[in-house]
Structure formats: structure tokens, C-alpha cells
N, CA, C and O atoms as a GROMACS GRO file, in nm:
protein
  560
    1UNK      N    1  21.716   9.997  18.114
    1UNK     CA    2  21.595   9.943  18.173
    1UNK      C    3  21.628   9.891  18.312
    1UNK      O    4  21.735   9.848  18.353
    2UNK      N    5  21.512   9.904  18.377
    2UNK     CA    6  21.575   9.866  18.556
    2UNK      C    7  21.552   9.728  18.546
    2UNK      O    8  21.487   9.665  18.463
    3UNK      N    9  21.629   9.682  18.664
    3UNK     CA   10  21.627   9.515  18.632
    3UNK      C   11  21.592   9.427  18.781
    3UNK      O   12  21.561   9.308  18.788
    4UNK      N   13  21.606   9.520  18.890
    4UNK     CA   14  21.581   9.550  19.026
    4UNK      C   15  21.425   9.496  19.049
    4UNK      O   16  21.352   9.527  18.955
    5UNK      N   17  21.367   9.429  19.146
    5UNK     CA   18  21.226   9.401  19.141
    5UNK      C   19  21.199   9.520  19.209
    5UNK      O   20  21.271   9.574  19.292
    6UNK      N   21  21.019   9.580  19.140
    6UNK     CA   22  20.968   9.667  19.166
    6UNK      C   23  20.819   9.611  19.281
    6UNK      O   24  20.803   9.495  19.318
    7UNK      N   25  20.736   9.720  19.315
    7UNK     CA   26  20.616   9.693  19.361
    7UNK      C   27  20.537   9.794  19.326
    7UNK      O   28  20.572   9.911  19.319
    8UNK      N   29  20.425   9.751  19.303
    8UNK     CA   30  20.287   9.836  19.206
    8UNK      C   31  20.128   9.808  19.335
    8UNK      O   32  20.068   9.712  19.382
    9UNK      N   33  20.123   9.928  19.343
    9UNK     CA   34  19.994   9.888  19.459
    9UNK      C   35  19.859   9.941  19.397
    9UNK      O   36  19.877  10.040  19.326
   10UNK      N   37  19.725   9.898  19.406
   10UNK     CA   38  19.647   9.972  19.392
   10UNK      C   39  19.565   9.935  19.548
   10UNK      O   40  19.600   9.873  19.649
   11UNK      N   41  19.466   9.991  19.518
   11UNK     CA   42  19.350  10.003  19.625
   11UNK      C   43  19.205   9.985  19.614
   11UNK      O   44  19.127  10.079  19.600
   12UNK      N   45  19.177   9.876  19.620
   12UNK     CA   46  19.008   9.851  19.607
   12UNK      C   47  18.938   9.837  19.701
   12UNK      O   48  18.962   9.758  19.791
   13UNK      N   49  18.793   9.948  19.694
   13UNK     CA   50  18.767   9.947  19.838
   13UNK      C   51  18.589   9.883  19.782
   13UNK      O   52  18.568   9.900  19.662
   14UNK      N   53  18.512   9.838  19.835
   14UNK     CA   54  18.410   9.740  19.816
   14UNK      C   55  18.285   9.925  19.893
   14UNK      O   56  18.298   9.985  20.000
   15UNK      N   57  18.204   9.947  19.799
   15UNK     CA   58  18.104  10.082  19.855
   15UNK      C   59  17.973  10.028  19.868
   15UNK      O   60  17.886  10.113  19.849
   16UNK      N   61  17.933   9.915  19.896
   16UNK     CA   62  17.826   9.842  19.978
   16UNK      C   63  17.721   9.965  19.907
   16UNK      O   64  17.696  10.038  20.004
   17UNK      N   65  17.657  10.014  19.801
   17UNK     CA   66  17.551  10.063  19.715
   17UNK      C   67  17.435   9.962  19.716
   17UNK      O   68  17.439   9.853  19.660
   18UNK      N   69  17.351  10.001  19.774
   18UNK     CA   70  17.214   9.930  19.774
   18UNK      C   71  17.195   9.877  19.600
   18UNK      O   72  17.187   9.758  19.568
   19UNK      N   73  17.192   9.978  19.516
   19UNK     CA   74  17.130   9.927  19.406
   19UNK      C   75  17.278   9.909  19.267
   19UNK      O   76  17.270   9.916  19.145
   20UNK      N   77  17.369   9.891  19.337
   20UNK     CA   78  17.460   9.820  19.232
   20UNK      C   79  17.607   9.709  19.367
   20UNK      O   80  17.717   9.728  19.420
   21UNK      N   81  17.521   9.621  19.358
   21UNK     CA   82  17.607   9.600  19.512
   21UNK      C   83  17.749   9.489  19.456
   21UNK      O   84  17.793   9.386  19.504
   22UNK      N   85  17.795   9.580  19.315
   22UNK     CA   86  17.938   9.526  19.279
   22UNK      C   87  17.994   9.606  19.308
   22UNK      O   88  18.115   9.597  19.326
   23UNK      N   89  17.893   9.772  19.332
   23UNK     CA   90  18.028   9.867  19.319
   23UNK      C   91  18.091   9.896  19.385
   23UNK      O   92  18.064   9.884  19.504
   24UNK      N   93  18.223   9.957  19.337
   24UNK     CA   94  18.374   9.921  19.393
   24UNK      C   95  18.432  10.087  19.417
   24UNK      O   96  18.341  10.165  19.389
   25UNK      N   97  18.519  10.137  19.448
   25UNK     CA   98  18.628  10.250  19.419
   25UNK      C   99  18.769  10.175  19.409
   25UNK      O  100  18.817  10.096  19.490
   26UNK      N  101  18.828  10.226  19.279
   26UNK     CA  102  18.983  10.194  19.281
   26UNK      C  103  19.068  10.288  19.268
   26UNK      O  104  19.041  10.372  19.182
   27UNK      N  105  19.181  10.305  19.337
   27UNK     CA  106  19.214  10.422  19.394
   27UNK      C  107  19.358  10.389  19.335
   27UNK      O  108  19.364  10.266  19.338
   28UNK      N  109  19.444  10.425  19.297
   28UNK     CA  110  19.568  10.416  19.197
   28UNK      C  111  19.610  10.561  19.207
   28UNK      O  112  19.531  10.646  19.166
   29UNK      N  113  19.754  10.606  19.268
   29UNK     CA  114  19.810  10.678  19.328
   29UNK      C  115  19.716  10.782  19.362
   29UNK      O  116  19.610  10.745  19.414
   30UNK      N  117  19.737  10.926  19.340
   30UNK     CA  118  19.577  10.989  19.392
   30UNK      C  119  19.486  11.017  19.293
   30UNK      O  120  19.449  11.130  19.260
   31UNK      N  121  19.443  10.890  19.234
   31UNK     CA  122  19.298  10.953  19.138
   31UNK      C  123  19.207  10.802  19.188
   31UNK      O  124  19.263  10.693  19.200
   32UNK      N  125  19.056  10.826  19.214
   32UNK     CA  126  19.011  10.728  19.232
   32UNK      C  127  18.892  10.756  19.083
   32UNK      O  128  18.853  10.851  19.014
   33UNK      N  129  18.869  10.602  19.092
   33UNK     CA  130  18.783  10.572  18.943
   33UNK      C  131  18.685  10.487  19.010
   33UNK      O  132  18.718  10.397  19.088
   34UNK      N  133  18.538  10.522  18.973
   34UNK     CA  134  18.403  10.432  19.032
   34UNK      C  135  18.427  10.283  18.957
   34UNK      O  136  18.500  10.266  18.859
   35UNK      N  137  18.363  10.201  19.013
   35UNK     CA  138  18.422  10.070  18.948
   35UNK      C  139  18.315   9.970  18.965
   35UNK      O  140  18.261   9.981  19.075
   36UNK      N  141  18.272   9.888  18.899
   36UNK     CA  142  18.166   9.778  18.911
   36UNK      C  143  18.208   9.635  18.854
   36UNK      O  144  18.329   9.610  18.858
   37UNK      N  145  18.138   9.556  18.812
   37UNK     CA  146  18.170   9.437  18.739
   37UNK      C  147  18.106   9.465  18.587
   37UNK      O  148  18.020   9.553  18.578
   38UNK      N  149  18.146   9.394  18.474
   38UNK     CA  150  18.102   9.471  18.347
   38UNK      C  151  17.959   9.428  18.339
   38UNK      O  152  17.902   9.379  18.436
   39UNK      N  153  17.912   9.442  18.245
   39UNK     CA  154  17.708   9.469  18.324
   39UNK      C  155  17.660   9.333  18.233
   39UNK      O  156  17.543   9.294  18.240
   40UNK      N  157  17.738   9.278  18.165
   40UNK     CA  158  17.734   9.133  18.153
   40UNK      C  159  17.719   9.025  18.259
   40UNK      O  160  17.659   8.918  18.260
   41UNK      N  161  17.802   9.099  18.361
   41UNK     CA  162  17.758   9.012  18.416
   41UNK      C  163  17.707   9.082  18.592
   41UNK      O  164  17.753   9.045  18.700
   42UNK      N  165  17.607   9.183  18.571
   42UNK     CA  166  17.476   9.203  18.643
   42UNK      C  167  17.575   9.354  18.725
   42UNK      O  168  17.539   9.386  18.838
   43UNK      N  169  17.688   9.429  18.661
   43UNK     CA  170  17.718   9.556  18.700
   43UNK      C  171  17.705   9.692  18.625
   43UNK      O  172  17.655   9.684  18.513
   44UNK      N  173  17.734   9.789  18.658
   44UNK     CA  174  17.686   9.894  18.637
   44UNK      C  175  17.758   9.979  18.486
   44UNK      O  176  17.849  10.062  18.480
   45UNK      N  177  17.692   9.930  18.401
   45UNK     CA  178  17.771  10.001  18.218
   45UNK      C  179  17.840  10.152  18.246
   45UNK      O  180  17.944  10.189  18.190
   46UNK      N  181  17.762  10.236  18.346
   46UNK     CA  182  17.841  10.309  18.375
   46UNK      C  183  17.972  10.362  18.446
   46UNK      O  184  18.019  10.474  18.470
   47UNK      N  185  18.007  10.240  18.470
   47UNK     CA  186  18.135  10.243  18.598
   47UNK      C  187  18.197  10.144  18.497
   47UNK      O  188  18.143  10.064  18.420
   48UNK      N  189  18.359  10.182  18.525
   48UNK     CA  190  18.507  10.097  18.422
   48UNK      C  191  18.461   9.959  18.550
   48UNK      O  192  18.413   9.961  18.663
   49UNK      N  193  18.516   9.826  18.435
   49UNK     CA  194  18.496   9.723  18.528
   49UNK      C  195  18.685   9.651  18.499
   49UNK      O  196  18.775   9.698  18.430
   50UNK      N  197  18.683   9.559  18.563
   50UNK     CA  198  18.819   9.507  18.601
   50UNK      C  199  18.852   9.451  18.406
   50UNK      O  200  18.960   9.461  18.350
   51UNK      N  201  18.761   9.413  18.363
   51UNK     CA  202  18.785   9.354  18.226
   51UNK      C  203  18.831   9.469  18.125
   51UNK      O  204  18.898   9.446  18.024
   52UNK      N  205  18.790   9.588  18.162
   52UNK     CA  206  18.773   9.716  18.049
   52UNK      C  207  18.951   9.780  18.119
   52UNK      O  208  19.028   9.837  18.043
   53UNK      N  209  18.990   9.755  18.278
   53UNK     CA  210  19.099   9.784  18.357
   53UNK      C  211  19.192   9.743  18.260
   53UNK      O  212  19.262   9.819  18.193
   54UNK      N  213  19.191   9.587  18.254
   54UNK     CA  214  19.275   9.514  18.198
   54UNK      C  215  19.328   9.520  18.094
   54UNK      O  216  19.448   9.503  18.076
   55UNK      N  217  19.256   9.540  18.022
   55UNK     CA  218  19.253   9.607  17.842
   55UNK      C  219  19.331   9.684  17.843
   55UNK      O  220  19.439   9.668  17.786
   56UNK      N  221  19.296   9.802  17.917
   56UNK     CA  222  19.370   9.936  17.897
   56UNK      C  223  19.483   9.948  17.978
   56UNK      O  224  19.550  10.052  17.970
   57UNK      N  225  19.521   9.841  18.071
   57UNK     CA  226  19.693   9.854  18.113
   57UNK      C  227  19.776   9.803  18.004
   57UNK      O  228  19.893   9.833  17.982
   58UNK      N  229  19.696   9.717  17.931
   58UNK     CA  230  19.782   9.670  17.815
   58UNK      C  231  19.831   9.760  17.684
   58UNK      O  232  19.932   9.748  17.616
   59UNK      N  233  19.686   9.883  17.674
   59UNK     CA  234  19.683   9.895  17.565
   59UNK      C  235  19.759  10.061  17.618
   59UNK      O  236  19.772  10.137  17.522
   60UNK      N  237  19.815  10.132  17.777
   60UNK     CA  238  19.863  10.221  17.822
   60UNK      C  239  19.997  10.155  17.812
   60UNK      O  240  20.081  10.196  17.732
   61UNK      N  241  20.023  10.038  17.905
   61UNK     CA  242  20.184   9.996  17.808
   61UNK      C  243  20.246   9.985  17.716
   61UNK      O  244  20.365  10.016  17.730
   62UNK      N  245  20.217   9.953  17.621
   62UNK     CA  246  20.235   9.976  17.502
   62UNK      C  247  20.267  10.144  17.401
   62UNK      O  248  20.338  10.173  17.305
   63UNK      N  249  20.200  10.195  17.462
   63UNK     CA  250  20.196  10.336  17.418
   63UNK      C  251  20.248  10.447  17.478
   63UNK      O  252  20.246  10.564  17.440
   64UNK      N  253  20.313  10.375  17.619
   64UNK     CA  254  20.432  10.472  17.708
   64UNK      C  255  20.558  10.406  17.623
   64UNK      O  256  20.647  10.471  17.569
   65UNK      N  257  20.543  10.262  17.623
   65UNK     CA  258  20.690  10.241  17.560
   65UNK      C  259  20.695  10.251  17.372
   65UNK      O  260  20.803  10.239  17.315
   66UNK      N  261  20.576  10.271  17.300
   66UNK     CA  262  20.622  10.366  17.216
   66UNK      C  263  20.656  10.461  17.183
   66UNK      O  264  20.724  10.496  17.087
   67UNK      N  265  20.582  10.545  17.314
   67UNK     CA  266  20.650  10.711  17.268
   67UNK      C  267  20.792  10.695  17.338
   67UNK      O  268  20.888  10.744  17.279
   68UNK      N  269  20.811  10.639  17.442
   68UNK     CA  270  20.959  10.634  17.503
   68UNK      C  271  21.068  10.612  17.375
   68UNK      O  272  21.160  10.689  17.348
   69UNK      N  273  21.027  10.460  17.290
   69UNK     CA  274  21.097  10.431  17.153
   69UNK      C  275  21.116  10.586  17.048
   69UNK      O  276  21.228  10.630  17.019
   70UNK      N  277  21.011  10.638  17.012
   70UNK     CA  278  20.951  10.759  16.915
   70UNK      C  279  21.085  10.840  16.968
   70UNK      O  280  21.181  10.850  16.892
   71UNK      N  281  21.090  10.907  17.122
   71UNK     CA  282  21.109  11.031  17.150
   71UNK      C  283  21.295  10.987  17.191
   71UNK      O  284  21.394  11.060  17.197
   72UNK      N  285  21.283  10.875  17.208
   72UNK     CA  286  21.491  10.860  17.156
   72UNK      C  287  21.534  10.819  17.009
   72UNK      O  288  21.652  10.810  16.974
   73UNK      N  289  21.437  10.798  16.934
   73UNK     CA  290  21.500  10.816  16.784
   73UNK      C  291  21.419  10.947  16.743
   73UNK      O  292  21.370  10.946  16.630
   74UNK      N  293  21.398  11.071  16.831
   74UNK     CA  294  21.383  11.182  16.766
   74UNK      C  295  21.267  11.183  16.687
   74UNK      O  296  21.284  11.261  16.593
   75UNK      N  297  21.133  11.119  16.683
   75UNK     CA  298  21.004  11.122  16.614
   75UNK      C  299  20.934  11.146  16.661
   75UNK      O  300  20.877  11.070  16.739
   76UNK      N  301  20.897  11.271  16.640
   76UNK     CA  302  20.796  11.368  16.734
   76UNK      C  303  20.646  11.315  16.684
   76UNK      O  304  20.597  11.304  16.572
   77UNK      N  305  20.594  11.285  16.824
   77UNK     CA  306  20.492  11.242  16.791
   77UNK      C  307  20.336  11.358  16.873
   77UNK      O  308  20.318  11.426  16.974
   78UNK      N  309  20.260  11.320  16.753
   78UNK     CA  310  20.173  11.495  16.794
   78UNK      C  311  20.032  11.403  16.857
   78UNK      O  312  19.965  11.462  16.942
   79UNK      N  313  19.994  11.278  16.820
   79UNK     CA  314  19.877  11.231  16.875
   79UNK      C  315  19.900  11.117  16.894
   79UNK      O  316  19.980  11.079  16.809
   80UNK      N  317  19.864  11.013  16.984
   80UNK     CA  318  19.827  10.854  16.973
   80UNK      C  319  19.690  10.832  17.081
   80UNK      O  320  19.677  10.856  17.201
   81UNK      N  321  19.603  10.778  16.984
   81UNK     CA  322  19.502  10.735  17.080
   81UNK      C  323  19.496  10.538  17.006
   81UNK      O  324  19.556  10.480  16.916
   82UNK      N  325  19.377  10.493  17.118
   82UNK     CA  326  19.413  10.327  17.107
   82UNK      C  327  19.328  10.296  17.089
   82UNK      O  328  19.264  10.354  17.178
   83UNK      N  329  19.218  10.208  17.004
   83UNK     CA  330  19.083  10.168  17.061
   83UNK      C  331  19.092   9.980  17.017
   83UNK      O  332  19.078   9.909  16.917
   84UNK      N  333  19.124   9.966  17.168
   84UNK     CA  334  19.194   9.867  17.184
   84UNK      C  335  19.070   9.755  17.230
   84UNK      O  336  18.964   9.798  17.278
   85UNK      N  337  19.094   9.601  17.210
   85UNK     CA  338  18.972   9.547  17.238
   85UNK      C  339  18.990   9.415  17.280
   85UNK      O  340  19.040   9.347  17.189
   86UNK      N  341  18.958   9.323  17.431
   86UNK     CA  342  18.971   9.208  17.443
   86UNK      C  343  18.901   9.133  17.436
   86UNK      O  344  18.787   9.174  17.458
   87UNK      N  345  18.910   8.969  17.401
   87UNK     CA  346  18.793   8.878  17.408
   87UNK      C  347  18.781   8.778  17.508
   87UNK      O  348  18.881   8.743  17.571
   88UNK      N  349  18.694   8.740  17.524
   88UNK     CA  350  18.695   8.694  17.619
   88UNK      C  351  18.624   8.534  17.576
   88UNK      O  352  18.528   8.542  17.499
   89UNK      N  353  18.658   8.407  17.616
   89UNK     CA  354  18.542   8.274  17.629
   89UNK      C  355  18.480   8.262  17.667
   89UNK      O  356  18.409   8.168  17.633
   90UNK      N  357  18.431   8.375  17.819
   90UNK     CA  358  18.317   8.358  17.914
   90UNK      C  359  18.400   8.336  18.054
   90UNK      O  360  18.363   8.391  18.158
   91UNK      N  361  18.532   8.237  18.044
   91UNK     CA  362  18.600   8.258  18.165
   91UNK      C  363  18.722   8.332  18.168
   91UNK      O  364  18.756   8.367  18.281
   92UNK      N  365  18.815   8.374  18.046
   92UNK     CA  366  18.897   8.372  18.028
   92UNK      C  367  18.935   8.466  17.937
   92UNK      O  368  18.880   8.454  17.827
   93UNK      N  369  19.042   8.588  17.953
   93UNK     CA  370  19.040   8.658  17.825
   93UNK      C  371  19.164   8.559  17.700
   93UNK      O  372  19.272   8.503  17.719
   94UNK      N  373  19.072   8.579  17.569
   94UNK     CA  374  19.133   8.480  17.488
   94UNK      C  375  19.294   8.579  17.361
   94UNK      O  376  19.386   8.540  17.289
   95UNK      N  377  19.266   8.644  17.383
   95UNK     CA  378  19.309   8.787  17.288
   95UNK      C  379  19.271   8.921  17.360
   95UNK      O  380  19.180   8.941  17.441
   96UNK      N  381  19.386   9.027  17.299
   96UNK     CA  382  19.373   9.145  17.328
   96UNK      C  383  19.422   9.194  17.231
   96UNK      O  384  19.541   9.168  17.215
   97UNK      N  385  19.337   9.305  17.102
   97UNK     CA  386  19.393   9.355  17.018
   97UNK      C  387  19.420   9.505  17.047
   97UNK      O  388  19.339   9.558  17.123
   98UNK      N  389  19.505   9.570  17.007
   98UNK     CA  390  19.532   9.724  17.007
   98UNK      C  391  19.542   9.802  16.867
   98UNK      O  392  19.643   9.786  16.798
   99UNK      N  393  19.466   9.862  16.836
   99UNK     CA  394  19.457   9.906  16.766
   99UNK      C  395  19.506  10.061  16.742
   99UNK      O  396  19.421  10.148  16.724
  100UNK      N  397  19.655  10.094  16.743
  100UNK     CA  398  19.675  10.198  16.770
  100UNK      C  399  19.656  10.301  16.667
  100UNK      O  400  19.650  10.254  16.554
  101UNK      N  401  19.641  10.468  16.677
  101UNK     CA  402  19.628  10.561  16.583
  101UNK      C  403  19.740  10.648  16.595
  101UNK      O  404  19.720  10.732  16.682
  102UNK      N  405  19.826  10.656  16.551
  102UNK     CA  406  19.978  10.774  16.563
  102UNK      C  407  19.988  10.904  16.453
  102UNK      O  408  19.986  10.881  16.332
  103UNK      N  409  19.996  11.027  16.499
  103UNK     CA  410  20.014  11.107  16.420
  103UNK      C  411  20.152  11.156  16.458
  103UNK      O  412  20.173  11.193  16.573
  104UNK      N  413  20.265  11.156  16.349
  104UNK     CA  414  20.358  11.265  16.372
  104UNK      C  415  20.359  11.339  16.302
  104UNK      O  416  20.295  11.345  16.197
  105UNK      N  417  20.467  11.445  16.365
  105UNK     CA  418  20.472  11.615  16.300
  105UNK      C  419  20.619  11.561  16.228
  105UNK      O  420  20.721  11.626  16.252
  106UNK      N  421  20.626  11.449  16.143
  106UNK     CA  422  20.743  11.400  16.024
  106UNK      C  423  20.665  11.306  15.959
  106UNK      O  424  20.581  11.230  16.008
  107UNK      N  425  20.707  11.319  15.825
  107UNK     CA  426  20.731  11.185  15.739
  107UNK      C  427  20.748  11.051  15.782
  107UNK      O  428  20.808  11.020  15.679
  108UNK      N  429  20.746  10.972  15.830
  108UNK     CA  430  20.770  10.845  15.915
  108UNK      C  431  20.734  10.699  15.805
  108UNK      O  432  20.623  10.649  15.786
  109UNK      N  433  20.872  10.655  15.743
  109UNK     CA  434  20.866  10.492  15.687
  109UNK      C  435  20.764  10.401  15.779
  109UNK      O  436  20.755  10.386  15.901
  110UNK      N  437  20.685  10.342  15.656
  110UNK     CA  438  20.614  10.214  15.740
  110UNK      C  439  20.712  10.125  15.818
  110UNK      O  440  20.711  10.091  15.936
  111UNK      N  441  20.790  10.099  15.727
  111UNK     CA  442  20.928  10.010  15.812
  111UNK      C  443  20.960  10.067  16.009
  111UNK      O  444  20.964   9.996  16.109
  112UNK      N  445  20.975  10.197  15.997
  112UNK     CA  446  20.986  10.252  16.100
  112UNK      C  447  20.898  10.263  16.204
  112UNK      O  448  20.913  10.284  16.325
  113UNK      N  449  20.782  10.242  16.118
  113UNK     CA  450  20.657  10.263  16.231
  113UNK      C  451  20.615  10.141  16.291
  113UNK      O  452  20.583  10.138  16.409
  114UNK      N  453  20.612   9.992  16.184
  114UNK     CA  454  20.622   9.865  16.232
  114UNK      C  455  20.749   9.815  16.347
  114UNK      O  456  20.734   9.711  16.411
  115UNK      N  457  20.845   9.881  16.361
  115UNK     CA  458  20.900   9.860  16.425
  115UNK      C  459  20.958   9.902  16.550
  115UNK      O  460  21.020   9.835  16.633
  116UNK      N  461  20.921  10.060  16.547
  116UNK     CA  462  20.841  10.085  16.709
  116UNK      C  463  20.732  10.021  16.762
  116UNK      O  464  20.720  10.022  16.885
  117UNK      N  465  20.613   9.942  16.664
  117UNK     CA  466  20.553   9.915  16.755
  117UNK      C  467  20.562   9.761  16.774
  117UNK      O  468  20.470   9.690  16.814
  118UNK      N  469  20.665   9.727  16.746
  118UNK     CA  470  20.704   9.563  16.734
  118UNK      C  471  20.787   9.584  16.872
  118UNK      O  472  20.774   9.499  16.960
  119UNK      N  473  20.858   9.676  16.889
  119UNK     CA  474  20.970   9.700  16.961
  119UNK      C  475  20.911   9.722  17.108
  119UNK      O  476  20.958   9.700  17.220
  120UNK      N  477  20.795   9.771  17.067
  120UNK     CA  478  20.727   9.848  17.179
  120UNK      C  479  20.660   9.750  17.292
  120UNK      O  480  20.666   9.759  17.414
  121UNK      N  481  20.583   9.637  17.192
  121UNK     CA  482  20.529   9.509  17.205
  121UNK      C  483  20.608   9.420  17.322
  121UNK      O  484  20.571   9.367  17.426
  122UNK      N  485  20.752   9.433  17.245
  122UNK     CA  486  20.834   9.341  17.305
  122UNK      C  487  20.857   9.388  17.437
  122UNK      O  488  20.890   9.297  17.513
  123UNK      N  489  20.849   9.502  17.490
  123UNK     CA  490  20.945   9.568  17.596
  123UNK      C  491  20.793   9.588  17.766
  123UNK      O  492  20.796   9.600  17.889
  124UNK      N  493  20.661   9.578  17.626
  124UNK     CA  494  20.582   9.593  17.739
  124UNK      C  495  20.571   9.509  17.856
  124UNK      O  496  20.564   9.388  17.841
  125UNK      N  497  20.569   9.564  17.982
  125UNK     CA  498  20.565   9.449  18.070
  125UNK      C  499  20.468   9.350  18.063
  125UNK      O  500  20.501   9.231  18.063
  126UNK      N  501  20.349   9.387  18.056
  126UNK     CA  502  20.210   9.373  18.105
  126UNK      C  503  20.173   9.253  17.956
  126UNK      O  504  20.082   9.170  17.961
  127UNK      N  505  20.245   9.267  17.864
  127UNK     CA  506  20.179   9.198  17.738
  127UNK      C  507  20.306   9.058  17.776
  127UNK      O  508  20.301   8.938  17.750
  128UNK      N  509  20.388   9.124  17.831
  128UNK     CA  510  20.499   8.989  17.853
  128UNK      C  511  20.456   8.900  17.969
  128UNK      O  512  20.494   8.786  17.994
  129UNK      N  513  20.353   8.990  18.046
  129UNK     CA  514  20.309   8.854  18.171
  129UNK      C  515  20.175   8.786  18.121
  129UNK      O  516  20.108   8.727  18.206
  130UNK      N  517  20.136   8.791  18.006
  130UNK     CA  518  19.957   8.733  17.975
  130UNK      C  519  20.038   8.569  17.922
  130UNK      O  520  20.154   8.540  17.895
  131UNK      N  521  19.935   8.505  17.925
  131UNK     CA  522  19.966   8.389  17.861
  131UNK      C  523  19.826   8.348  17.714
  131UNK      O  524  19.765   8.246  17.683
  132UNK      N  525  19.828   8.506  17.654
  132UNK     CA  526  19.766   8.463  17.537
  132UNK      C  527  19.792   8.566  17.456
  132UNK      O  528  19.857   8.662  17.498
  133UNK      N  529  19.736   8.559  17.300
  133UNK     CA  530  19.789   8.672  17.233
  133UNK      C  531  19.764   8.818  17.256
  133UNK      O  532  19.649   8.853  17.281
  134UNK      N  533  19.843   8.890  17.251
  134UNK     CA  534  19.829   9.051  17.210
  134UNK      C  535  19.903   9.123  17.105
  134UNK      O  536  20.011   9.180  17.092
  135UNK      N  537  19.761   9.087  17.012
  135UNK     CA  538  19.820   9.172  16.880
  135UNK      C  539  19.833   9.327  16.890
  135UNK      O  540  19.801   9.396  16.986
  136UNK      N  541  19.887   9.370  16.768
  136UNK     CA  542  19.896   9.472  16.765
  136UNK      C  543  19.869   9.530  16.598
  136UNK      O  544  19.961   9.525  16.516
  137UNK      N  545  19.742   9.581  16.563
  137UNK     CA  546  19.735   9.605  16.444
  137UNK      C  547  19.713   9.736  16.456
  137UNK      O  548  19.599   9.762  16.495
  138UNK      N  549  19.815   9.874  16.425
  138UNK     CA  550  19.838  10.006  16.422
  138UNK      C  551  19.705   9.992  16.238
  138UNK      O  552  19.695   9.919  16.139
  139UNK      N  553  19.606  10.165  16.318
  139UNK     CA  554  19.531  10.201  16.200
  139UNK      C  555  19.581  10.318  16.146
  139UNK      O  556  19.663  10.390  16.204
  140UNK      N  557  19.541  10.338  16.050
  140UNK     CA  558  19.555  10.453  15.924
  140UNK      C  559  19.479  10.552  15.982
  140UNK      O  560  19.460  10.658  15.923
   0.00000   0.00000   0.00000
């Protein structure tokens, strides 16, 4: 694991839209994604907002460093999707659960599978900088 400090850039550019005037473009190496505030609070349901962002860096870390775990102990893994979910108090996210789905092309011990994603947990960056819980309850 590198131990060296890194730097992570994105790009938010503010698109002054008459009739959604949160919306945003965020631009993350070359793919840009339309972007608003979540429509709770007066942005556009159809555009990812910074809260739905957040979620899913957590719930994309996690699931690079499980398959990273999977694919050096040799457990071929054929699917993982996440439907992952945070809460929030109104100011503050309070929890972030992940709910992961894993298919492999092996037999795979529960023991084994709890502990890639225990392992996985531990190693994520992004769940190691929050200062609240992020569970992790893998589904059937």
C-alpha cells in the first residue's frame, strides 16, 4: 500500500440554468456528470447531488478494495453491485450503510466472505476519514 501523500482533484463548475439555478457540472478525470443539490432541498431529482456523490465514493471504495482482496486470494468474482444508503439529521450525514451483492464463479465460506468485507472496510480510505458509522451489511 502507498504510504507517500497523494492528491485527488475534481472540478465543479457552477452552469447559471435559469430554471434549476443549483445546477452544477462535475468533471472528474474526463467524464463530466450534471449535478444539482438533492431536490430536498429545492434541486433537480434528475441530476446526482453532492449527498448521493458521497454515498457512492464510499460505497465505490469499498468494492475496489474488495475485489483487490477477492482477486489476490484467487476468488473470482463474476458480479458486485451496492445499493448503498446514507442518513442524514438534516445537517449532517449520521450513517452510511452498504449493502453489498457478490456473485462468484466458486463456492465461497461465509467466514471468507465476512472477512473480505471486514478487511475491505478497514483498508477503505474514504470510510477511514468519516467521523460516523459505515456499516456494512453484504445481501443474499
Amino acid at each position: 500500500m502507498r504510504t507517500e501523500a497523494t492528491v485527488h482533484r475534481a472540478l465543479v463548475r457552477w452552469d447559471q440554468e435559469e430554471d434549476d439555478i443549483r445546477a452544477h457540472t462535475v468533471e472528474l478525470a474526463a467524464q463530466r456528470l450534471a449535478a444539482s443539490s438533492a431536490a430536498e432541498f429545492g434541486g433537480n431529482a434528475d441530476k446526482a447531488n453532492p449527498e448521493e456523490m458521497f454515498v457512492a465514493s464510499l460505497s465505490s471504495c469499498h468494492m475496489l478494495w474488495f475485489l483487490a482482496l477477492a482477486r489476490g486470494e484467487r476468488v473470482p468474482v463474476t458480479a458486485y453491485e451496492d445499493h448503498s444508503e446514507g442518513l442524514m439529521d438534516g445537517s449532517k450525514f449520521t450513517r452510511v450503510v452498504l449493502r453489498p451483492r457478490v456473485a462468484f464463479d466458486c463456492d465461497l465460506e461465509e467466514e471468507q466472505l465476512r472477512s473480505l468485507h471486514r478487511r475491505a472496510h478497514q483498508r477503505c480510505f474514504i470510510a477511514n476519514s468519516v467521523n460516523f458509522p459505515v456499516d456494512v451489511e453484504p445481501r443474499e
